[in-house]
N, C-alpha and C positions, 0 to 999 in steps of 0.2 A: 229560321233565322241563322245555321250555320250557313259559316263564310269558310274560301278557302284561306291558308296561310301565306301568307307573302313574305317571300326572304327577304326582305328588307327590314322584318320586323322581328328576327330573330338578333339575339342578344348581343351584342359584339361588345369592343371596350369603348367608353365613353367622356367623353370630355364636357364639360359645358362651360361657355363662358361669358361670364359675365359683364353685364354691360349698365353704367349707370355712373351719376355725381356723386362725387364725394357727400356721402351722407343719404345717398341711396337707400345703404342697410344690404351693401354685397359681403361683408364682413361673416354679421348676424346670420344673413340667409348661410352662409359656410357654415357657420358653426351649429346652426337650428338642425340644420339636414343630417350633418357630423356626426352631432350628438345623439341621434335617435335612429339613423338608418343602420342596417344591417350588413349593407354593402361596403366592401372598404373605402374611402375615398381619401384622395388627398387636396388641400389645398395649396392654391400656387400665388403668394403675393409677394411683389415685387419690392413693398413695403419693410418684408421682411427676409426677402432669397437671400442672403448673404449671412447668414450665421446670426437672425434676428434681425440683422439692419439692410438697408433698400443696399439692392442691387440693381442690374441690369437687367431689357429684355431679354437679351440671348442667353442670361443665368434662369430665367423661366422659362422659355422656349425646353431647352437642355433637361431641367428637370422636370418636363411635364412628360415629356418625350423620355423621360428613363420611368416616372411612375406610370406608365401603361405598359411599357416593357413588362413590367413586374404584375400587371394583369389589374391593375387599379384604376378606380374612376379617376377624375382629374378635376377639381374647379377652379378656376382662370376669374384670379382676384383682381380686375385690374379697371379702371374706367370704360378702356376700349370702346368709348365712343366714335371715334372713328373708324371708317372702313381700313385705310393702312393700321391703324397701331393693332389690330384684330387680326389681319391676314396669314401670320406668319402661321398662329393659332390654328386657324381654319385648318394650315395646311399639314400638322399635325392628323388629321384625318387618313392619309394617303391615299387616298382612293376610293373611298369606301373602307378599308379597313377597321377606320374608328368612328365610331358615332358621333357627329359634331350636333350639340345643343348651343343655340343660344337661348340667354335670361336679362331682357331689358329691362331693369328694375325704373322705370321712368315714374317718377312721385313728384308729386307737382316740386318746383322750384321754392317754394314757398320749405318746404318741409325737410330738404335739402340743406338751403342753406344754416337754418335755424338748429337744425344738430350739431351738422360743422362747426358752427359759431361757437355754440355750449358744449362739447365735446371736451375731456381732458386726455391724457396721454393715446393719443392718435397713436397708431405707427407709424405713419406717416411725416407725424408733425403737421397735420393740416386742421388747423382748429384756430379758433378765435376769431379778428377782426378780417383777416387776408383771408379767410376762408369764403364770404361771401362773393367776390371777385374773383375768385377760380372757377365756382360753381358757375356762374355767369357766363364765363369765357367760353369753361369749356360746353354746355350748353348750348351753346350760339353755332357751335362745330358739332355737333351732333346731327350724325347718319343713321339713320335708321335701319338695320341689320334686314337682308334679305335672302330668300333660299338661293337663287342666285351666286351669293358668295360661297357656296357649300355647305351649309347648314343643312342636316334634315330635319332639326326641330326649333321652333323661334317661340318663344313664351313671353307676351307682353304682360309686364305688371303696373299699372297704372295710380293703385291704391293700396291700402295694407289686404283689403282683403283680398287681392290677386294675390300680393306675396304671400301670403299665409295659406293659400291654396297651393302656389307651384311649391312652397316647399316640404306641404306634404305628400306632392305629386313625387317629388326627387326622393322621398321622406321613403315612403312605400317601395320603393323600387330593390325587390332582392339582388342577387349578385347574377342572375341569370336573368331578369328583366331585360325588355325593353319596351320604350313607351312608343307609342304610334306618331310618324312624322307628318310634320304642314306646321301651319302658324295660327298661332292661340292666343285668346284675348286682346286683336288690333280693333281698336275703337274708331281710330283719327289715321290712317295710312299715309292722309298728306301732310302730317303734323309733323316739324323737323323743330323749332324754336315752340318750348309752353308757352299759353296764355295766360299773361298774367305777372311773368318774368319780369321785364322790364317794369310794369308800373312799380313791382314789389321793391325793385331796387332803384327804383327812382331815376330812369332812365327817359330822356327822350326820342331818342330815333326808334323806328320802329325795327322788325325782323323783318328777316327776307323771305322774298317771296320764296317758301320751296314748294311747289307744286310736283307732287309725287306723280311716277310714269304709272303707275296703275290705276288701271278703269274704277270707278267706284259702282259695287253690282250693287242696285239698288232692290234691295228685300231686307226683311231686319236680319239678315246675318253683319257679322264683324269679325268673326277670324276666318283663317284662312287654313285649308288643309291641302297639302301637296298630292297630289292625284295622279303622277307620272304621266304614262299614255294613258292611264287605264282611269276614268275618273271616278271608279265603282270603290277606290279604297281597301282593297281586300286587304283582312285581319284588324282591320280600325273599327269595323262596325258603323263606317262614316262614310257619305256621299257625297258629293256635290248635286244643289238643285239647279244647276247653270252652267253645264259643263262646256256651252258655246259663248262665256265671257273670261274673254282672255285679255291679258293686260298686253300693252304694248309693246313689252321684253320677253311674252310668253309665258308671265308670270304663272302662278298654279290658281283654280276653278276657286272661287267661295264656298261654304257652306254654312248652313243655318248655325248659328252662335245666340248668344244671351242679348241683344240687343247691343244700345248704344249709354244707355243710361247709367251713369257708373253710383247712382243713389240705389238702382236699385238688384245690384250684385249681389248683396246678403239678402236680400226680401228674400219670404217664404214663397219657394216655387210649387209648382205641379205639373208634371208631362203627364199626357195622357194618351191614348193610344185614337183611333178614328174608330166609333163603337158600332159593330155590326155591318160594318161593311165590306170586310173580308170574307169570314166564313159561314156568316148571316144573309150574305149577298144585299143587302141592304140597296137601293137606288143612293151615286155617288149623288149628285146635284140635292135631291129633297136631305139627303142629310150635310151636307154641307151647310146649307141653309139652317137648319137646325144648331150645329153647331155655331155657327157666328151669331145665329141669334141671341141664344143663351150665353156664348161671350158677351156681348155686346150690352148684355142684363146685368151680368156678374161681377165686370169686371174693376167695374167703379164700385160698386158695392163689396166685394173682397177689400179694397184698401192698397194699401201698397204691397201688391203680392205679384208674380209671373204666372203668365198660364203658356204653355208650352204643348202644339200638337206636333207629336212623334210619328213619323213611317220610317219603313228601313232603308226605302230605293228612291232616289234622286226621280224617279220615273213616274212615282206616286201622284195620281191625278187627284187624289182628296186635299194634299196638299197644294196644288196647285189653285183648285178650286176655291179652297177657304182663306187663303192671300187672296186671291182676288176680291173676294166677295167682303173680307176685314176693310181691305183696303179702301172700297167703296163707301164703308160705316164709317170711316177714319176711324177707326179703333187700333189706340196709341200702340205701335210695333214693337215698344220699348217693354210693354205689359204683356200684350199677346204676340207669341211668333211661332213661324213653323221650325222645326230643327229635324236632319237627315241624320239618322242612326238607331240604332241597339236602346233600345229605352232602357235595358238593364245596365246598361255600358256608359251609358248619357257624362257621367262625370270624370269617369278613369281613361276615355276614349276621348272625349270630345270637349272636357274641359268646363260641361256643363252643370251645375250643384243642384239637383232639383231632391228637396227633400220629404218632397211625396210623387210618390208616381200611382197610375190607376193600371186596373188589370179589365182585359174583357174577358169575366170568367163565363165558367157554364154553372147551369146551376144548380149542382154539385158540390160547388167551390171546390175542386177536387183540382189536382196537376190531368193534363192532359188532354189532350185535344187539339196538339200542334198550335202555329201561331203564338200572337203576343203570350196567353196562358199556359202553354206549355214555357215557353224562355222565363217569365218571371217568377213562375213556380220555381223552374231549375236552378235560376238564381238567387232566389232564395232558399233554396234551401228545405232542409227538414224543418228548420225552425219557423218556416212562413206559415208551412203546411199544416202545423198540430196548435199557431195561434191564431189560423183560420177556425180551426175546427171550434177553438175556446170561443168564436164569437157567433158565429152562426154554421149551421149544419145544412144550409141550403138558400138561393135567393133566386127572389121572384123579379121577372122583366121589370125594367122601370126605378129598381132600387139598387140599394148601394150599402156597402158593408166595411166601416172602415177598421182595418186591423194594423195596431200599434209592433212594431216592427222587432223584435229579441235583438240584443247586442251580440247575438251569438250570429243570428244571420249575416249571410258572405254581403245581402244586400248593404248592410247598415255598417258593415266594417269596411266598404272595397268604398260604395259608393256614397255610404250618407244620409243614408234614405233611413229618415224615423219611421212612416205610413206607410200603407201599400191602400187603397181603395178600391177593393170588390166592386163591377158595376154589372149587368145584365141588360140588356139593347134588346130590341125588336127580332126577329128571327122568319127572313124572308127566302129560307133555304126547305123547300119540302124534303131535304134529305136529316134535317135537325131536326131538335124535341121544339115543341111549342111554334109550329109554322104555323102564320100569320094568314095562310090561301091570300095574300096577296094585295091582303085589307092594309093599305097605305094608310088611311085615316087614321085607323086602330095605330099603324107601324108608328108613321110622326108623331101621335100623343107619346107614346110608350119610350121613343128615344129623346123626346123634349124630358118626360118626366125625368129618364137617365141622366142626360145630362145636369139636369137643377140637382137630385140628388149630390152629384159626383159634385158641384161646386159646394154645395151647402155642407156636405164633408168636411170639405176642405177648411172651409170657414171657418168649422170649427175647432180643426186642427192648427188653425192660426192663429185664432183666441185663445187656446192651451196653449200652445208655444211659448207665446207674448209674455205668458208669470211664470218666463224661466223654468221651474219641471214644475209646478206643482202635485202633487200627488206622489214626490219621488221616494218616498218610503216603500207603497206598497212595488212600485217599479222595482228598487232596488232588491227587495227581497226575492220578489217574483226571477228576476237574474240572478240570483245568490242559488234559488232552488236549480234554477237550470244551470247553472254552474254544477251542482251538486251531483245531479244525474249523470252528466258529462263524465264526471273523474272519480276514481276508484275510492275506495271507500277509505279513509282516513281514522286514526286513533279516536276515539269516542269522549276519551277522559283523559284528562293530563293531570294524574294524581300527585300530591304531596309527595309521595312517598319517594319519589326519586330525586328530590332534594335531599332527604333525610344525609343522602349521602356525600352533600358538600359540606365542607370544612366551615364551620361559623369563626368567623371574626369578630373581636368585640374591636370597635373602632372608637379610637381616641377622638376626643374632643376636638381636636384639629382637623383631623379625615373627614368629620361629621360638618364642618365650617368648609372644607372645601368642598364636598361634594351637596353640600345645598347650595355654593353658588356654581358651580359646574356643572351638574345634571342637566340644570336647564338649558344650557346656553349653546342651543340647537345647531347654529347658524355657524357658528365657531367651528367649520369644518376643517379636520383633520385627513390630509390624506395621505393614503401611504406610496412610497417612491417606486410601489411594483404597478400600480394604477395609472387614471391617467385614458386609458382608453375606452370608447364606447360600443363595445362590440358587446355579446351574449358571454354573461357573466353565470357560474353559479358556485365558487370556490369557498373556500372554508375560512374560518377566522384563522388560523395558522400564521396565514402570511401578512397579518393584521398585529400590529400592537398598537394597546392601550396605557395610555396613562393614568397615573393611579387617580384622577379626579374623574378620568371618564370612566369608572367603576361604577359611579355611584349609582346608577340606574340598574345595573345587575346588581348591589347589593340589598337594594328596596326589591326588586324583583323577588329574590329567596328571601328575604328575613322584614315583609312588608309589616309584619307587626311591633318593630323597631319601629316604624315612621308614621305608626299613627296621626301624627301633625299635619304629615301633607298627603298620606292616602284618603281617596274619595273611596275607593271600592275594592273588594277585595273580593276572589274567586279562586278557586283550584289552578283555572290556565291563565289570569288577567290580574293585574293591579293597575288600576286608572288613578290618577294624577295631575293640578293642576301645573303647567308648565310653571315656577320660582321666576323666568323671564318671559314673560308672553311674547311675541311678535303680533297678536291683535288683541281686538279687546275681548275674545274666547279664546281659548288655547288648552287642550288637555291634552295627554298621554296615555296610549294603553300600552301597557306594557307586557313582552309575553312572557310568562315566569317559567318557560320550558330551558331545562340547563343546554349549552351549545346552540344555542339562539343569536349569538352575540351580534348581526345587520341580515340586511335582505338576502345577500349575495350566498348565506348559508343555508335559504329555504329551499329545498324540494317539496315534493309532490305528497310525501308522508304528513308533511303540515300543513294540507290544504285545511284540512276539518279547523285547528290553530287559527288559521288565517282569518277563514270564517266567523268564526266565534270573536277575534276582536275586532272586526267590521259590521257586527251586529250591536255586539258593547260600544261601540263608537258611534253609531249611528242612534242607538237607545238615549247618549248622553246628549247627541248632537239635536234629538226631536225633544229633551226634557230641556236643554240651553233657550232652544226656538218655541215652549212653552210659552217660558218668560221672558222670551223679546222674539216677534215673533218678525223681525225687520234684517235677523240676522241672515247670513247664507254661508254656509261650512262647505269644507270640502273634505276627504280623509287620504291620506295616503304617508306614503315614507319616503325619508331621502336615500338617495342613492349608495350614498359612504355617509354616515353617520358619524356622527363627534364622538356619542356615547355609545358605550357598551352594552347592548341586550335588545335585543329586536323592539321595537315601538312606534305605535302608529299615531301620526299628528291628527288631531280634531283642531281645525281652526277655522275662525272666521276669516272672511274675505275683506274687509275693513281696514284690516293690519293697522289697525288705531291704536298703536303701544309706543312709550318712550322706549323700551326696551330695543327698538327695530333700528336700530343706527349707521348701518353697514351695508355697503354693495351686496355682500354676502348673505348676509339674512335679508333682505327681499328675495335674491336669486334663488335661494336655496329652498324657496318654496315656488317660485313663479316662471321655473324655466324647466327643461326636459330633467330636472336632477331629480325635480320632487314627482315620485311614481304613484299617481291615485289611485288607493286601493281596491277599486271595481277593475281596472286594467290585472292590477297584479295578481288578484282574482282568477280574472281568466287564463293569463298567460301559466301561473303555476300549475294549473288544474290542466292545462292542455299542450303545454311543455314541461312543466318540471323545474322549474324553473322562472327567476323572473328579469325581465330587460333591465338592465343596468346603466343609467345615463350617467357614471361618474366621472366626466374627464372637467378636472380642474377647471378649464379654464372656463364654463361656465357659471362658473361664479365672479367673473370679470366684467360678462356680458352688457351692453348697455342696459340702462335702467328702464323698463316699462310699464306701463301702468296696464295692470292684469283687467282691466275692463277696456278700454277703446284700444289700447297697445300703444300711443301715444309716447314718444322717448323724455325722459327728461334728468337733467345733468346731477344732479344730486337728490340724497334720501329728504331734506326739508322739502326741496322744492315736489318731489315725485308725492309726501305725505300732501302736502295741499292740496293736488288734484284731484291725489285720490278722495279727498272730502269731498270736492266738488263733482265729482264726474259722474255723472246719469249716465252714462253709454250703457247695451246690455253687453253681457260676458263672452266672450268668443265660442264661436261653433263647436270650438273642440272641448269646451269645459260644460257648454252647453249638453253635449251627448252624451250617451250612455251614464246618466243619472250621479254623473262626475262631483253635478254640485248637490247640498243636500238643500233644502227651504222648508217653510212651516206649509203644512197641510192645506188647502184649498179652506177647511172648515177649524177655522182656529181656534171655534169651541169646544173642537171635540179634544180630550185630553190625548197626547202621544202615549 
């Protein structure tokens, strides 16, 4: 599966620019990407080029063109809906010199205008009643961005879950990145006016006809990747299965994508590889047939899930053969398709999210042996390899072995991937173990069995899924130990005895009044004038000052047996505490009583063991809370820059049912990149030294959204009603690595 390098896909500087209606969420996507990437970037709104207030084109053109001078990405805040008001941008490129990205945030109209509408202090000034009339207009003038204009990369977002993909795509991207060129996630290519627009605004004429100049390749692919002369893609891990459909303008080849169905982009997927037909020599035709048949059994029985068959080369006749023969089943292309690439690569390369993939191991389960099992061993990692070993030591033809994937593996950090599914095929190679002499009857039983296996996996990977983590106690620990192996051994005891040497205070009646209503009052962020940015952080309280109400959590910390009143728990390295102002209807505190603790930004790598320890006390308290209500769902972690004084980790529910919650700021300050969940911080201290720091002000301005569907809405009354009402399940990203915590699968048994 190595490929060679193409220069085209070495790093250069990078612009992207954004395209979409007022109320889009090109703002949002600025500040999401901002706030949590690594890479420096700037944003360029017109809104505000002028010392805060709207300027001119040619004062963005100017400063986008000085911040790449400077070696900086660049994002291009602007509707640029149209091809002229975009162009000048493009040409910011020079030649190739800069990498031109576009991001067409296109969300239905319907969702557009209804932000704009309820929206307060726009920079813009585009909000309230004249905002749905803009959106409209401009709408109706809307061009759909093509490589053509000079683009090498075009990224359609169609729904939130597209945004929420490109902008961990843009999220990830170090300073030395770059991502592989063509076009990603196009659903509708002939679509210029949405459906739906006009009725929504009560319009009668209809849209014009824009009939796009490009061929529509009929296969379930939907994006599109640029292929130069060469249509093999090198360095993408991505081919085209059609390299003889060309558009009218010469446009660039198709490739296999996620279908067309935009319900079903978050479904639980599965790629799998074509079993035993590479280095099994398997006959292509009798298993192809196999495979659609078992599709064809499964797929309506699965649910709302994707099945996904992987080859690496557009050339691939197994692929050819099983489109043909789906097609003839009418088996829905939306659920089952073929997709050209890197199966380990599927989602970093190709835009595709599949959250289990299958392996054709030997059986062994051991790395090696070239092909698919050699590349997903490698891509996974040491950590695939020794939580194969935890599940089986060997597998027989016809079975299947599923293994839950470590947060530590590059698979489940790069690409996503919770599962990995062990499977064993037929073996019609007399140069392998277990040849078959050529017994075809035996062979088709045996790759039928493989296949049911490999979906029945799945199945049941997608029944676990569905109750959000459960079982994520013993997960989390089991990552805490591998956390633990990882990094160097840390302090054992964090004795008393090094307080002995701070100065006690007896605090006045008054101190004691202020600091019971200050302690709590989380959300009430303080920041200091040297901050502000979100780059890797790990400096010391020094250049931090405190006011004397935000003491008060370091003075319970040293002298917790003054506060018996509101201490829960008391330890050598921990004082736990009910938060004095909740933000939900759970809300605790641990707090770490190690002296020069005072927020996150002071931890190194000598406090992992510290860290540890109150992520275990936090999760003890958070499975004794879901005891007795076992409907709740916590999450743990810390804010960025912190109100108060002394390191401490929030235990909260996800409810956020409290009067207490009144402010833009206390939602934000738990529900956007500030607040750091302590399984990330975990890892990142234990393997940098340190922890990501998302403190730049201004998200805590961010729009308001509701931390389950993402849904935007104009104030904290109105955001708390939803969230009563909202069944949606939790986003992918809180979903993973054991982020949320929930009560046990077995609610009898005591935590």
């Amino acid at each position: 599966m190595d490929m060679d390098v193409d220069e085209e896909t070495q790093a250069k500087p990078l612009i992207v620019i954004l395209m979409g209606a007022p109320g889009s969420g090109k703002s949002t996507f600025c500040e999401q990407v901002m706030g949590s990437s690594i890479r420096p970037w700037v944003r360029i709104c017109q809104d505000t080029i002028k010392n805060g207030k709207a300027g001119t084109k040619a004062q963005c053109i100017e400063s986008a063109r000085s911040a790449l001078r400077e070696g900086k990405s660049v994002f291009i805040d602007r509707c640029n809906l149209e091809k002229e008001q975009r162009d000048e941008f493009v040409k910011l490129g020079g030649g190739g010199k800069v990498d031109v990205h576009a991001v067409l945030l296109d969300l239905p109209a319907k969702v557009c205008i209804s932000r704009s509408v309820k929206r307060t202090g726009h920079e813009g000034n585009l909000q309230g009643g004249k905002a749905a009339a803009v959106v409209n207009r401009m709408l109706q003038k809307k061009e759909l961005p093509k490589l053509s204009e000079g683009y090498g990369r075009i990224t359609f977002c169609q729904n939130e879950s597209d945004v929420e993909s490109a902008v961990r795509t843009y999220t990830g991207l170090g300073p030395l990145d770059a991502l592989p060129h063509g076009i990603f996630g196009q659903k509708n290519p002939g679509a210029k006016v949405q459906l739906g627009i006009m009725k929504f605004l009560k319009k009668t004429e209809n849209p014009a006809n824009t009939e796009s100049t490009s061929k529509k390749v009929q296969d379930s692919n939907a994006s599109q990747i640029t292929a130069g002369k060469d249509s093999s893609l090198k360095g993408t891990g991505l081919s085209t299965e059609s390299d003889s459909i060309k558009s009218e303008k010469d446009e660039q080849p198709a490739v296999g994508s996620a279908g067309t169905d935009v319900s079903l982009n978050d479904a639980p997927t599965l790629a799998f590889p074509s079993i035993s037909t590479a280095d099994f020599q398997f006959d292509l035709e009798k298993a192809s047939d196999i495979i659609v048949e078992n599709v064809a059994e499964y797929v309506d029985k699965l649910g709302n899930v994707r099945l996904v068959l992987v080859d690496l080369t557009h050339k691939s006749r197994i692929l050819s053969l099983v489109r043909a023969k789906a097609s003839q089943k009418n088996i829905d292309s939306n659920r089952f398709f073929t997709f050209v690439g890197d199966i380990t690569k599927l989602h970093s390369e190709g835009g595709l999210h599949c959250n289990v993939i299958a392996n054709a191991a030997n059986w062994r389960l051991k790395p090696g042996g070239g092909g698919v099992n050699a590349a997903i061993f490698n891509a996974g990692g040491p950590a695939l390899e020794v939580a194969t070993q935890e599940q089986a030591k060997s597998l027989y033809p016809g079975n299947a072995v599923v293994v839950p994937l470590p947060s530590t593996s590059p698979l489940f950090c790069r690409e996503g991937v919770t599962h990995v599914i062990h499977v064993l095929g037929p073996n019609m190679n007399p140069q392998r173990p277990n040849y078959l002499d050529n017994d075809y009857n035996k062979g088709c039983k045996i790759l039928h069995d493989t296949c049911t296996s490999l979906f029945k996996s799945f199945a049941s990977i997608v029944r676990t899924q569905k109750k959000v983590s459960k079982g994520s106690f013993k997960n989390l620990r089991f990552k805490l130990s591998e956390l633990e192996d990882q990094s160097e051994s840390g302090p054992k005891n964090h004795s008393t005895n090094s307080y002995l040497k701070v100065k006690r205070e007896d605090l006045h009646e008054s101190e004691r009044t202020k600091r019971s209503k200050g302690y709590q009052a989380e959300a009430e962020l303080v920041t200091d004038s040297n901050t502000g940015k979100s780059d890797l952080k790990s400096e010391g309280s020094k250049n931090k000052s405190w006011g004397s109400w935000a003491q008060a959590l370091y003075n319970i910390a040293l002298h917790p047996d003054k506060q018996r009143d509101v201490v829960l728990e008391i330890s050598d390295d921990v004082v736990i505490l009910n938060d004095l102002y909740p933000k939900a209807q759970k809300h605790l505190l641990v707090v770490a009583r190690h002296p020069g603790l005072d927020r996150l930004a002071d931890v190194c790598k000598e406090h992992i063991q510290l860290l540890r320890t109150m992520h275990l006390v936090g999760l003890k308290w958070a499975e004794k809370l879901l005891h007795d209500d076992s409907t709740l769902v916590f999450r743990l972690g810390y804010h960025s820059e912190p109100s108060m004084r002394q390191l401490h980790l929030h235990v909260i529910s996800q409810d956020f049912d409290s009067a207490h919650l009144k402010k833009r700021k206390h939602w934000n300050s738990f529900n956007t990149a500030f607040f750091r969940d302590s399984v990330d911080v975990l890892k990142e201290v234990s393997s940098d030294g340190k922890a990501i720091l998302n403190d730049d002000e201004s998200l805590m301005s961010v729009e308001l959204r509701c931390n389950r569907c993402r849904s935007a809405h104009p104030t904290i009354p109105k955001l708390k009603l939803h969230i009563g009402r909202c069944q949606a399940s939790f986003p992918n990203t809180l979903l993973q690595n054991s982020r949320l915590v929930t009560a046990p699968s077995n609610s009898s048994t005591d935590p």
